[in-house]
N, C-alpha and C positions, 0 to 999 in steps of 0.2 A: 504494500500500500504506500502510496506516496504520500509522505507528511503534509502537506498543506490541502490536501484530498478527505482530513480525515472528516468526521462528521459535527465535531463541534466547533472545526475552524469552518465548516462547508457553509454553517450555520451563521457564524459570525459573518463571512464576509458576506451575505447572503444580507445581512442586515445593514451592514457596511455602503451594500450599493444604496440600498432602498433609501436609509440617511441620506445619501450621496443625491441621488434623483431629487429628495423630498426640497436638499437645500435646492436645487434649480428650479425645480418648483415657487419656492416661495420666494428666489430671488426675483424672477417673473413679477410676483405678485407687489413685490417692493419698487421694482423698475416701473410698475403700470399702477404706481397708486394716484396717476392725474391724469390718465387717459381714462376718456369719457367711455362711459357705458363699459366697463370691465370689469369682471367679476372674477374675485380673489379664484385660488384654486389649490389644490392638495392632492396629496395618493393616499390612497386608500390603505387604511392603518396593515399591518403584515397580520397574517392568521398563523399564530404557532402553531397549531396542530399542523395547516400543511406544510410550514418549512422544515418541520419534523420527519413527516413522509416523505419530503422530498430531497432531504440530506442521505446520502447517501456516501462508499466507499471507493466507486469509481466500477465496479466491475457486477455483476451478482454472482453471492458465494451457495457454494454448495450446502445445503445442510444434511445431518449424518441425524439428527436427533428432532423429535417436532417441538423440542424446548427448546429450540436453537434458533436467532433472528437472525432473518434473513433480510439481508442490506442489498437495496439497488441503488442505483443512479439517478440523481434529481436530476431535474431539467435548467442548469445552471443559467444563467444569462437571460433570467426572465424578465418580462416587463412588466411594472407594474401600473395599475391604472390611476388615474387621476380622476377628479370631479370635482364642479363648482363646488365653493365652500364661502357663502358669501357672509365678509365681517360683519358687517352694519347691514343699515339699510340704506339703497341707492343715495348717493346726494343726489342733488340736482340736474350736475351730469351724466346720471345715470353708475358712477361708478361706485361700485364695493366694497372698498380696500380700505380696511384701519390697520397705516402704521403700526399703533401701538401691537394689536395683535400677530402681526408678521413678524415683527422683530424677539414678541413674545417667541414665537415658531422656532423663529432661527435662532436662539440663542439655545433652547430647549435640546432641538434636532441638532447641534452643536457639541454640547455637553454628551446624549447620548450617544453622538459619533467617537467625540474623544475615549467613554466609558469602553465600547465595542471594542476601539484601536488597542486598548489598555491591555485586555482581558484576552484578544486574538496573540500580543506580543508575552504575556506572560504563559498562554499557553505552549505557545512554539516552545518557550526556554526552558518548561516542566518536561515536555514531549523532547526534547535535543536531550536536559540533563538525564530522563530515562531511558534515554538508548547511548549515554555515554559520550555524545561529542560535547560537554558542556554548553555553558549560557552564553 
């Protein structure tokens, strides 16, 4: 199995993107808080049970035993979807976007990117120091 294949890093980076998209998302939503008639927007929160089924070990393995989990291949590289999320209500010019709530977003989606980055870097160095190439 290849180390960065395993399923709780599959998982992390798997959240890694979604952060990653969400901030473009709401960088969008910041660039367009004075364009008329525009309405904020978001992805649609992650389902852990499916990122769960869908982490996987890179190959499917044999089982010898029916107490034995069987690991496939998630569908890496997915996209996730977005939909209006509108702040307020229209101004005038029709547009949707409070500030304050976007930067709320991204300061949020921020923090839980650095946490992700945190927790992917300490696992490599638990998974390196148990197979003996050190941290």
């Amino acid at each position: 199995m290849n180390l960065p294949d395993a399923p709780l890093l599959s998982m992390l980076r798997e959240r890694m993107t979604w952060l990653h998209q969400r901030q473009d998302v709401l960088s969008q939503n910041v660039a367009n808080a004075d364009t008329p008639g525009y309405v904020a927007r978001d992805l649609k929160p992650m389902n852990f049970a499916e990122v769960l089924k869908g982490s996987g070990t890179g190959s499917s393995m044999m089982t010898t035993n029916s107490r034995h989990i069987s690991l496939t291949r998630g569908m890496g590289g997915s996209k996730f979807e977005d939909h209006e999320t509108p702040d307020i209500e229209s101004s005038p010019n029709g547009n949707a976007v409070s500030l304050e709530t976007q930067m709320i977003k991204v300061s949020d989606t921020q923090a839980q990117f650095a946490a992700a980055a945190n927790l992917y870097a300490k696992a490599m160095s638990l998974m390196k120091t148990a197979i003996g190439r050190g941290a």
